[in-house]
C-alpha positions as CSV (number, residue, x, y, z in Angstrom):
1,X,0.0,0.0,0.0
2,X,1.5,3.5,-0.8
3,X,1.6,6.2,1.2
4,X,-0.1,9.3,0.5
5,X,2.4,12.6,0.9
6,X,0.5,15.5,2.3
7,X,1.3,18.3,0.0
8,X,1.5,21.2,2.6
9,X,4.4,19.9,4.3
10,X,8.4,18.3,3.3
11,X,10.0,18.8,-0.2
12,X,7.0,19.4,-2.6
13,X,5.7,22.4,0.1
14,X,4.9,24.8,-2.3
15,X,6.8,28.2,-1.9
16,X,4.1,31.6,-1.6
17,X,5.2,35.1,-3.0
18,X,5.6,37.7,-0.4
19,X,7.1,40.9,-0.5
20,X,9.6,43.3,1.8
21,X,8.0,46.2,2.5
22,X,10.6,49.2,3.4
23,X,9.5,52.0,5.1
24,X,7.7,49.7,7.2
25,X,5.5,52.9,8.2
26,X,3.9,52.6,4.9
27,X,3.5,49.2,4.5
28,X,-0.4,48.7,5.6
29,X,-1.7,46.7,9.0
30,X,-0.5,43.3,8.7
31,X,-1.6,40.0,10.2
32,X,-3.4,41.1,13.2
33,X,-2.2,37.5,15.0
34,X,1.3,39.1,15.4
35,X,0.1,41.2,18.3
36,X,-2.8,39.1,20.3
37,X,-0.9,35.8,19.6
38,X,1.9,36.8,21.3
39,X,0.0,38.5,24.1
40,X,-2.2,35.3,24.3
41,X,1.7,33.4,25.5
42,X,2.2,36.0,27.6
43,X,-1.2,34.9,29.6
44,X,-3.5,37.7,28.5
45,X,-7.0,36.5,28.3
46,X,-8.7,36.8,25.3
47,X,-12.4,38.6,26.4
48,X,-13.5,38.6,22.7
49,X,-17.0,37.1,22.2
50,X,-17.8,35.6,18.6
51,X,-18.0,37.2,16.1
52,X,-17.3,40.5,17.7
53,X,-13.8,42.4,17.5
54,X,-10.8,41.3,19.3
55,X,-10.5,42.1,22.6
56,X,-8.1,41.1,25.3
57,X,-7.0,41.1,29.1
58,X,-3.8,41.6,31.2
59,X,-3.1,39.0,33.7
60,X,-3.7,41.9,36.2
61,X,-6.9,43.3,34.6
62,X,-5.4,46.4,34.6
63,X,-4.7,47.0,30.2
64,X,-7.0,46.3,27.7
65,X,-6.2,46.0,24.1
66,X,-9.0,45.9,21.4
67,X,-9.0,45.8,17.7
68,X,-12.5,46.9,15.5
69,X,-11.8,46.1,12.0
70,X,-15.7,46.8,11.5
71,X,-16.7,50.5,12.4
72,X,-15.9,53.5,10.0
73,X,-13.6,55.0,13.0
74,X,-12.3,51.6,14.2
75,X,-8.9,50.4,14.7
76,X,-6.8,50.1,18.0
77,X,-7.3,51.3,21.2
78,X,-5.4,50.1,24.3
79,X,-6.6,51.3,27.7
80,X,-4.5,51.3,31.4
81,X,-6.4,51.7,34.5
82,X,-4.8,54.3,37.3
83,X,-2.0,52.6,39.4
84,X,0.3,53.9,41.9
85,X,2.9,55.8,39.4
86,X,0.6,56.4,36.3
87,X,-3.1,58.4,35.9
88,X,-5.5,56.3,33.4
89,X,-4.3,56.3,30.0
90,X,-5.2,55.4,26.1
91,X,-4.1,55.5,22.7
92,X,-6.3,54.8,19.6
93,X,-4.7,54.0,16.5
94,X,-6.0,53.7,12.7
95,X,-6.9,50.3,11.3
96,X,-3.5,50.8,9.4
97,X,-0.6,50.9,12.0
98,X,1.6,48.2,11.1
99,X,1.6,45.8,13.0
100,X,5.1,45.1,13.7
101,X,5.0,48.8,14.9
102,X,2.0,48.5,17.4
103,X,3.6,45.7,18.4
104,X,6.7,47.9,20.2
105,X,4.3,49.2,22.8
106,X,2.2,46.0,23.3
107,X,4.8,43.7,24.0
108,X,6.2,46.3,26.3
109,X,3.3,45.7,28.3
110,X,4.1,42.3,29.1
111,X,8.0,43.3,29.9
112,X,8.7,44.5,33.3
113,X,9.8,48.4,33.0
114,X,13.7,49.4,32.7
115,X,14.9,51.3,35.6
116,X,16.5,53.7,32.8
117,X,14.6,56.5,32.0
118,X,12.9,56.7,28.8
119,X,13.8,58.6,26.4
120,X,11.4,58.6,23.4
121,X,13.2,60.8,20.8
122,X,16.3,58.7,20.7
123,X,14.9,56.1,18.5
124,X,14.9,58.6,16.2
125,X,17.3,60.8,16.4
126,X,19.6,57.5,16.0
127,X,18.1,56.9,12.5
128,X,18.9,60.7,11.5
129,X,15.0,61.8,11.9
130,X,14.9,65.6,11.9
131,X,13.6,67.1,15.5
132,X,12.6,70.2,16.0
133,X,11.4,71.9,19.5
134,X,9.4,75.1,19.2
135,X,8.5,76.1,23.1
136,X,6.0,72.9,24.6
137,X,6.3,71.1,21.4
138,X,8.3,68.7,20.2
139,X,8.6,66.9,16.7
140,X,10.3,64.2,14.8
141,X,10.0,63.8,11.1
142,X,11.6,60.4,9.3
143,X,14.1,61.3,6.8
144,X,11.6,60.6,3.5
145,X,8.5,63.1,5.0
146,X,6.3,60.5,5.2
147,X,6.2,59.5,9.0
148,X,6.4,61.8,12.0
149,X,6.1,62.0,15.8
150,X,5.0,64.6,18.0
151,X,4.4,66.3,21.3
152,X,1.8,68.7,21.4
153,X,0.7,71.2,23.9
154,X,-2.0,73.9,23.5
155,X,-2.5,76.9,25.2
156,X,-4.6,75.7,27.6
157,X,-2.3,72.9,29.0
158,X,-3.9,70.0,26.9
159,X,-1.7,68.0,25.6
160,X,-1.5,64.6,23.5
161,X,1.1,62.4,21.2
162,X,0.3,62.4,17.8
163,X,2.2,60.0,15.2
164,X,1.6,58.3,12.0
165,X,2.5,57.9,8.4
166,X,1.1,59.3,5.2
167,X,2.2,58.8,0.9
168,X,1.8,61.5,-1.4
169,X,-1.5,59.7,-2.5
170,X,-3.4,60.1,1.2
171,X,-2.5,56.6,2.2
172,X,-1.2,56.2,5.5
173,X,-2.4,56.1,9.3
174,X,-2.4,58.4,12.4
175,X,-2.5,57.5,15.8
176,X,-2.7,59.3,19.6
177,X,-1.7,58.8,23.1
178,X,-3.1,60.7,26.1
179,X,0.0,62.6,28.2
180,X,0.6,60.1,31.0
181,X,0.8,56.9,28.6
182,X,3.6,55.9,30.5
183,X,6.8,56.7,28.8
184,X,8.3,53.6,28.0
185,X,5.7,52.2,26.4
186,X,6.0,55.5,23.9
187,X,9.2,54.8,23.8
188,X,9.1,51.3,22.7
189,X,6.2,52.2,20.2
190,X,8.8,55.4,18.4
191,X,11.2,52.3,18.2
192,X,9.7,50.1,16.0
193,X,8.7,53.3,14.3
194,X,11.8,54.1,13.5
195,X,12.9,50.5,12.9
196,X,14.6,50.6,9.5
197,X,14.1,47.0,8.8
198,X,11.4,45.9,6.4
199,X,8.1,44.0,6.9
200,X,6.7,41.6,5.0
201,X,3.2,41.3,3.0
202,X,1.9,38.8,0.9
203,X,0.9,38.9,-2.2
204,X,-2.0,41.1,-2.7
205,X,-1.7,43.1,0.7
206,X,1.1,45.4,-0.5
207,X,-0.1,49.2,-0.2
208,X,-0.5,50.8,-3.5
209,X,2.2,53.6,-2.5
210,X,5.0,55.5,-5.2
211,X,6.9,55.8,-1.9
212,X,7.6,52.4,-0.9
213,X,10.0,49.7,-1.8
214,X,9.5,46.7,-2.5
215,X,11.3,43.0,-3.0
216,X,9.7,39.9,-4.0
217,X,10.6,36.6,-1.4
218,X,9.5,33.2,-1.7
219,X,8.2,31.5,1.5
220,X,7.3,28.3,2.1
221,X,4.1,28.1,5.0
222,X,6.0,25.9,7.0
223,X,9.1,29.0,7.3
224,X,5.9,31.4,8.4
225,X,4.9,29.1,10.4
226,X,8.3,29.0,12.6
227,X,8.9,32.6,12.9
228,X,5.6,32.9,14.3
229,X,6.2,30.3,16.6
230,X,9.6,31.4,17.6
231,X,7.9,34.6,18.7
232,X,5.2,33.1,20.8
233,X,8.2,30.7,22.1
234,X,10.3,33.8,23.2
235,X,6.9,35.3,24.8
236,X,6.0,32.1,26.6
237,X,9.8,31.7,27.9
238,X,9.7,35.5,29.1
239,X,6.2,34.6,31.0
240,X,7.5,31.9,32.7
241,X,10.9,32.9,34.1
242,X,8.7,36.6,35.3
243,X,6.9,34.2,37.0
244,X,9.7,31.7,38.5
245,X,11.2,34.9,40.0
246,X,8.6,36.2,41.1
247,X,7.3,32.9,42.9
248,X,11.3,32.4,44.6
249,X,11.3,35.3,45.7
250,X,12.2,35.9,49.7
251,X,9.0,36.7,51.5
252,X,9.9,39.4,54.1
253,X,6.5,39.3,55.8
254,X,6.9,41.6,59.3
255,X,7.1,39.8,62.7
256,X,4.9,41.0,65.4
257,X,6.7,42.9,67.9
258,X,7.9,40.8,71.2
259,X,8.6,43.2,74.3
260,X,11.5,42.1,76.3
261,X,9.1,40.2,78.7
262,X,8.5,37.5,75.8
263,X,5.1,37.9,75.6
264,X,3.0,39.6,72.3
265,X,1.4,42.7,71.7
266,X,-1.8,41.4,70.1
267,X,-3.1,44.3,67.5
């Protein structure tokens, strides 16, 4: 009896066009799996109910990311509830924010916070953006024109992030974050931003843009399928040793006073 080769799999997997898209800015949303996948490994609950748009949990409760593909004004939006060190916070970004980008700032949330201070313009001062600071404001432009990054401030002390990308055709994406998102995860975000490594499309999602570059790859599903899992591997490894350490660490739990008498004060 012979055996039957499934095709999807070993030497006769059939290679699938895709493309490099450079700047990534301009390169459209992307596979929305890149972002709650890997917060899905990092033990996110995913709140979404069927047929309705995506919509997941921290561990904590405290951050909520959602993603409406539906509604006219849909998109992102990722919300923080009020903690000790940061007032409640958003930021709502268009339907197409690369991915890859988005995913600077929500993989942060799942990293514990550097005890350097953030710094969000060096990201892109490092890849020669042009800044400019006019009083309260701040700006960052990416060398082509076509992406930008700014601190704004009116008169009356209101005050937001404002970012995105836009071709000479209209095409493009904006996106804003209250004042007191908490500055590393802006950081992060600006990062990927300025990333000057290319994403990839497939076939028939590449942006119709005279401002992008493009080369054709061929990729076999079982090579896609490993870098994804690589990154849920790395986000499932990072979970788990946050958690080993957090669970070995040296309880230092108060003892109740004992005058010299030996007996206890009871409170």
């Amino acid at each position: 009896m012979k055996k039957k080769q499934w095709h999807g799999w070993g030497p006769s997997e059939q290679a699938e066009q895709h493309y490099l898209v450079q700047p990534r800015a301009l390169a459209g949303g992307g596979d929305v799996r890149h972002v709650s996948e890997f917060l899905r490994a990092s033990g996110w609950r995913d709140k979404s109910k069927t047929g309705d748009p995506l919509y997941m949990e921290s561990p904590d409760r405290t951050v909520h990311v959602a993603y409406d593909p539906y509604s006219l004004s849909g998109g992102w939006t990722i919300h923080g509830r009020a903690d000790r060190t940061n007032g409640e916070w958003s930021a709502h970004l268009g339907q197409q924010t690369p991915v890859e980008i988005l995913a600077g700032l929500t993989d942060a949330l799942t990293h514990p916070r550097s005890a350097h201070a953030p710094n969000v313009w060096a990201p892109l001062q490092e890849q020669d953006w042009h800044t400019r600071f006019d009083g309260q404001d701040y700006a960052a432009t990416s060398p082509d024109g076509t992406a930008w990054m700014q601190y704004r401030q009116s008169p009356d002390g209101a005050a937001m992030w404002w970012t995105g990308a836009k071709d000479k055709q209209g095409n493009g994406w904006t996106a804003t974050f209250t004042p007191n998102t908490p500055m590393h995860l802006v950081q992060a975000f600006s990062s990927e931003l300025a990333s000057p490594d290319p994403v990839m499309r497939p076939r028939g999602r590449v942006p119709m843009s005279t401002q992008i570059r493009t080369w054709s790859v061929s990729v076999k599903p079982s090579q896609l399928s490993a870098w994804q899992q690589a990154r849920i591997t790395a986000a499932r490894a990072a979970t788990w040793t946050s958690s080993s350490a957090h669970s070995t660490r040296p309880r230092t739990a108060a003892h109740p006073y004992t005058p010299a008498g030996g007996a206890r004060i009871r409170r």
